[in-house]
C-alpha positions in Angstrom: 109.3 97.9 131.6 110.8 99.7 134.8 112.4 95.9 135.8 114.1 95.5 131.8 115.0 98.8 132.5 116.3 98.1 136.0 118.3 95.0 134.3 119.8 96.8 131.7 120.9 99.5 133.7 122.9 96.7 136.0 124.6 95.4 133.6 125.9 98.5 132.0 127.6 99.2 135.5 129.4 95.6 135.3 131.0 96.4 132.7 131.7 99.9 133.7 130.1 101.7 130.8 128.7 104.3 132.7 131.9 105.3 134.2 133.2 105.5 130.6 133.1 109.7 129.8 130.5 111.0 127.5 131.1 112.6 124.0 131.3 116.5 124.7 129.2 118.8 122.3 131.2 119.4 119.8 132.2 115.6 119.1 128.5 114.8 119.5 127.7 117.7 116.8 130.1 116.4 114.2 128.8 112.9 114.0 125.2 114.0 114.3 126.1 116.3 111.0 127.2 113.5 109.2 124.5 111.2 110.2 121.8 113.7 108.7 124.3 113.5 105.5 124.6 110.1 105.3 120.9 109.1 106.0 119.2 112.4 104.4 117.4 112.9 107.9 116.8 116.7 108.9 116.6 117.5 112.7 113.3 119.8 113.5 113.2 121.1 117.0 111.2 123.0 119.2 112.4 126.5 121.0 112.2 125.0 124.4 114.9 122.7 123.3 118.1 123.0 125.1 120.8 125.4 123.0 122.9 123.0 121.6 119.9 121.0 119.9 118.9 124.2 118.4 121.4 124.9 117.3 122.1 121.8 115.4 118.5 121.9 114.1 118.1 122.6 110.7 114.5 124.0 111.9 113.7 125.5 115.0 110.2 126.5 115.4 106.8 126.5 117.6 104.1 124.2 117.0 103.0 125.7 113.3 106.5 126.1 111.7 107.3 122.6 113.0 104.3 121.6 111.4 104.7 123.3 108.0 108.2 121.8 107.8 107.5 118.7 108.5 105.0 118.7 105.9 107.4 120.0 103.0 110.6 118.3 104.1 111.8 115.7 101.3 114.3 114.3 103.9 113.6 110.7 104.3 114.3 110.8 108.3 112.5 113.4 110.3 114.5 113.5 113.4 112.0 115.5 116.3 113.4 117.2 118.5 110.4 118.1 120.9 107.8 115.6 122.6 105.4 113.1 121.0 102.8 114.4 119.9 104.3 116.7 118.1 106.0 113.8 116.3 103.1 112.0 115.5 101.8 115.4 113.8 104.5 115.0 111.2 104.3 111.5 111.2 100.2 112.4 110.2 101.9 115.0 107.6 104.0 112.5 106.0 103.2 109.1 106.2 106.1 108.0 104.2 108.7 109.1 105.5 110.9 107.7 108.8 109.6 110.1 112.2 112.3 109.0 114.7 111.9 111.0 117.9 114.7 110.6 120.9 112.9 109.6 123.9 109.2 108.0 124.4 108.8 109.1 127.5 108.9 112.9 126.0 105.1 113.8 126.8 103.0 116.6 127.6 100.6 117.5 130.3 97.9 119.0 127.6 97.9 115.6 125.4 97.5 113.6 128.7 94.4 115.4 130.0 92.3 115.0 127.4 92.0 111.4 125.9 90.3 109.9 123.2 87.8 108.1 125.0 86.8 111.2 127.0 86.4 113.0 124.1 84.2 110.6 122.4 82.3 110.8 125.1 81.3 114.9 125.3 80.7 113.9 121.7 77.9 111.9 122.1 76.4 113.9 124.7 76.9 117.2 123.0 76.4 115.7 119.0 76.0 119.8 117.5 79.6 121.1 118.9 82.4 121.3 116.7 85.3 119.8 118.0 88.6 122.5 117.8 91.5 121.0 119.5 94.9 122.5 120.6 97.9 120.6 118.5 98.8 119.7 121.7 97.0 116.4 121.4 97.5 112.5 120.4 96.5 111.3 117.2 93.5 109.5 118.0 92.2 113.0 119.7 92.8 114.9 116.6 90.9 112.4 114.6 87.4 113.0 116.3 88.3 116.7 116.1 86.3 118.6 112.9 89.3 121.3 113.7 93.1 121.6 114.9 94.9 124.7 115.8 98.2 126.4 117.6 98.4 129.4 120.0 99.3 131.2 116.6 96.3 130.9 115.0 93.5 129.7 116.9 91.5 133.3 116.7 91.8 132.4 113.1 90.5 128.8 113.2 88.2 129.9 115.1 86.7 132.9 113.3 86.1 130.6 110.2 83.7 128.6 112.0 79.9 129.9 111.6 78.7 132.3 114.6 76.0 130.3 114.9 77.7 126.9 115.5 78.5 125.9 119.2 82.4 124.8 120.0 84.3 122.8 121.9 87.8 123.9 122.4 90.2 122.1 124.2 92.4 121.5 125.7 93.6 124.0 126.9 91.1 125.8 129.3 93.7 129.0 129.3 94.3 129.5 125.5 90.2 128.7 125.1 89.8 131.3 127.3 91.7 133.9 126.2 90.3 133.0 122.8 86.9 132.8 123.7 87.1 136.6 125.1 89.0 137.7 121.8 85.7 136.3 119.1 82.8 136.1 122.1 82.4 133.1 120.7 80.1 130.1 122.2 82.9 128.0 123.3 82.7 125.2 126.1 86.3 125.0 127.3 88.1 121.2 128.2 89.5 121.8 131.7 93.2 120.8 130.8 96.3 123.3 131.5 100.3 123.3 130.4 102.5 122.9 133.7 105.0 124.9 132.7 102.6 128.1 131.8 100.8 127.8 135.4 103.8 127.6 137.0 104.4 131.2 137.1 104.0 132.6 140.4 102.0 136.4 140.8 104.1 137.0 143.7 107.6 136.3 142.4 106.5 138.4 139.0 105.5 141.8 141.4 108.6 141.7 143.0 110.6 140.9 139.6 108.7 144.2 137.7 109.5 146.2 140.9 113.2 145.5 140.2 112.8 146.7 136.5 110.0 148.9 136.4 110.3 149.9 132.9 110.5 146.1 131.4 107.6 145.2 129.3 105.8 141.6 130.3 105.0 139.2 127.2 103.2 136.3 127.6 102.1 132.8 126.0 98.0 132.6 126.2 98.6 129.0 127.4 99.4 131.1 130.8 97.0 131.9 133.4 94.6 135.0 133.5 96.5 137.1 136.0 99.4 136.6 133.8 97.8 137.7 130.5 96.2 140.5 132.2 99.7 142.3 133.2 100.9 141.5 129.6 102.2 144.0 127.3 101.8 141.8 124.4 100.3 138.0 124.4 101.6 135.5 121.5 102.3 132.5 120.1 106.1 131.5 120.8 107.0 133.0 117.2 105.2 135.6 117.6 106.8 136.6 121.5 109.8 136.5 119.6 109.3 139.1 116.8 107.6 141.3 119.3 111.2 141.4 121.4 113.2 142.1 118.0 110.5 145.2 117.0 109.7 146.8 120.3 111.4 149.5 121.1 111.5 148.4 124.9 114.8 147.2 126.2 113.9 144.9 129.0 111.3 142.6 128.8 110.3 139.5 131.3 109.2 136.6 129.3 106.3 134.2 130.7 107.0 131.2 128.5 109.1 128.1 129.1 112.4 129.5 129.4 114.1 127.7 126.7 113.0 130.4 123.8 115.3 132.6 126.0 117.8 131.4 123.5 116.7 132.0 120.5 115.4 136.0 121.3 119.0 136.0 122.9 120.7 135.7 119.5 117.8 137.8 117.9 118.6 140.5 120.5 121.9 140.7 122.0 121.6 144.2 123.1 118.7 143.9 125.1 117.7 142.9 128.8 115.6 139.0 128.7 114.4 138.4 132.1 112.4 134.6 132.7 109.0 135.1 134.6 109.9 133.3 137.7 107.9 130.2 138.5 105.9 129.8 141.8 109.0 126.8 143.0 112.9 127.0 143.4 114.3 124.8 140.9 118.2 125.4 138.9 117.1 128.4 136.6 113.9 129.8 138.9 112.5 129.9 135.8 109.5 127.5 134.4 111.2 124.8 132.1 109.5 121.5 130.6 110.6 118.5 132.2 109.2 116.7 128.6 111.2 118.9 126.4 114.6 118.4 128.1 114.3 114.7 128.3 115.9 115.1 124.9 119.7 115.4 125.2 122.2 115.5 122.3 123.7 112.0 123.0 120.1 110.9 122.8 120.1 112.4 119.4 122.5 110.7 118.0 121.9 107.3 119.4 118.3 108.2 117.9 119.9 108.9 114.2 122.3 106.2 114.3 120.1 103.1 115.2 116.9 105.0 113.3 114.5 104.7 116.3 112.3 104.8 118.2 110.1 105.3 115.3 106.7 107.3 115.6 104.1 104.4 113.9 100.6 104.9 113.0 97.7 102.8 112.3 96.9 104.1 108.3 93.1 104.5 109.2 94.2 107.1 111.9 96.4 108.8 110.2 94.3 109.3 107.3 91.5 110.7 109.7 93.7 112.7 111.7 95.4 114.3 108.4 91.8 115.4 107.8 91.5 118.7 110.7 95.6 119.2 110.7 95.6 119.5 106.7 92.2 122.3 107.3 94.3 123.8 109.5 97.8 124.1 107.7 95.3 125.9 104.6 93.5 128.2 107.0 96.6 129.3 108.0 98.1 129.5 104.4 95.9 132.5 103.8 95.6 136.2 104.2 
């Protein structure tokens, strides 16, 4: 694959095509617009998108809302803005409709630490655990799982399983265990972690609440303990959000991937955003996804135009995997 790449990467310089200038944003917006017109495609997208894909969205949302959406979209394109998994979960939501997402290569670190094969294995060797598993997982893992959940409402997914029952929770070993100490629950955690939420460094964060004393620390439970323990308020990234617009507090330092910056930017002007600094230098000192921004606007449109690559599933997985996403979506559906 790297040599076809290599090859067509070559020849694109004979001919000088990457010397030709790329489509600014505003170009690339207009003819993404009418693409979604013309195909009846809708663009969902994830808040650690970069700002101009949000805001072409026609959804932006964390893992759940994603997930509703794509479930009750009657577009016959789903165009996903976000990484793979997360478009094989609306591909598992609706099987008949065209999930295109923008670059392959658009993984994640949680989905890749626990496979399928390894979890058929703790399966066999521990036959009376129910198997809850993070969204943040392929296909295949979410079809040996009896349930799926997001940061939003995994407390709830797992309060509706009998006290009595033994878990398995991954994989996510942060999120299990800030979940586990919320129900004191018997959970065995899968030891998998989200770069991006230990990237925060303890030091950096000191310093930064020493500058701004009175700023208020929220925090994703995917992050590491000693982050969650200085936190004012620990949340989903929904949820981090609405806390921003209805606390009082006017400066708050955000321990999340620093893409939902934009979105609580438009929420609250007014008010003082601050991204937890991560433990290396990089353009933003801030902890960003490299999966998420492998998604660029220009890739959006080549993705729309030419209707690939398309997410496909074997039917038999899907239909197994449907099975712990659909209990899921209805756990969440209620009061």
């Amino acid at each position: 694959m790297d040599k076809l790449l290599a090859e067509a990467k070559s020849k694109l310089e004979e001919v000088g095509y990457l010397d030709l200038p790329k489509p600014n944003i505003e170009d690339l917006t207009a003819a993404l617009n009418a693409l979604k017109k013309e195909k009846n495609a809708v663009i969902l997208a994830h808040y650690y998108q970069a700002p101009e894909i949000q805001e072409i969205a026609d959804y932006v949302g964390d893992s759940l809302g994603l997930s509703q959406q794509a479930a009750s979209s009657t577009a016959d394109i789903i165009l996903f803005a976000g990484v793979h998994f997360m478009a094989e979960t609306a591909k598992i939501l609706s099987p008949h409709k065209k999930v295109i997402l923008p670059d392959l290569k658009a993984g994640c670190s949680l989905a890749e630490s626990c496979s399928a094969e390894e979890l058929k294995q703790f399966k066999k060797s521990h036959p009376n655990h129910l198997v809850v598993m993070y969204v943040n997982t392929s296909a295949e893992v979410k079809a040996l799982s009896d349930l799926v959940c997001t940061s939003s409402n995994a407390e709830k997914v797992i309060n509706s399983i009998p006290k009595d029952k033994p878990i398995l929770f991954g994989p996510d070993r942060n999120l299990g265990a800030y979940i586990k100490s919320k129900t004191d629950r018997d959970i065995t955690l899968w030891d998998g972690a989200c770069v991006v939420h230990e990237a925060f460094s303890l030091e950096k964060l000191i310093q930064l609440c020493k500058e701004y004393p009175k700023a208020q620390i929220v925090a994703h439970p995917e992050s590491e303990h000693y982050i969650l323990e200085t936190a004012a308020f620990i949340g989903s990234t929904t949820q981090l959000i609405n806390y921003v617009k209805s606390d009082p507090a006017e400066t708050f330092i955000v321990a999340t991937e620093a893409g939902v910056l934009h979105k609580m930017k438009k929420e609250v002007p007014e008010k003082t955003l601050i991204p937890a600094p991560a433990q290396e230098d990089n353009t933003c000192a801030c902890s960003e996804c490299a999966y998420m921004k492998l998604n660029t606007l220009e890739k959006l449109y080549w993705c729309l135009k030419h209707e690939a690559p398309e997410i496909t599933l074997d039917e038999d997985l899907q239909r197994k995997a449907l099975v712990p996403v659909k209990r899921m979506l209805e756990l969440s559906s209620l009061n």
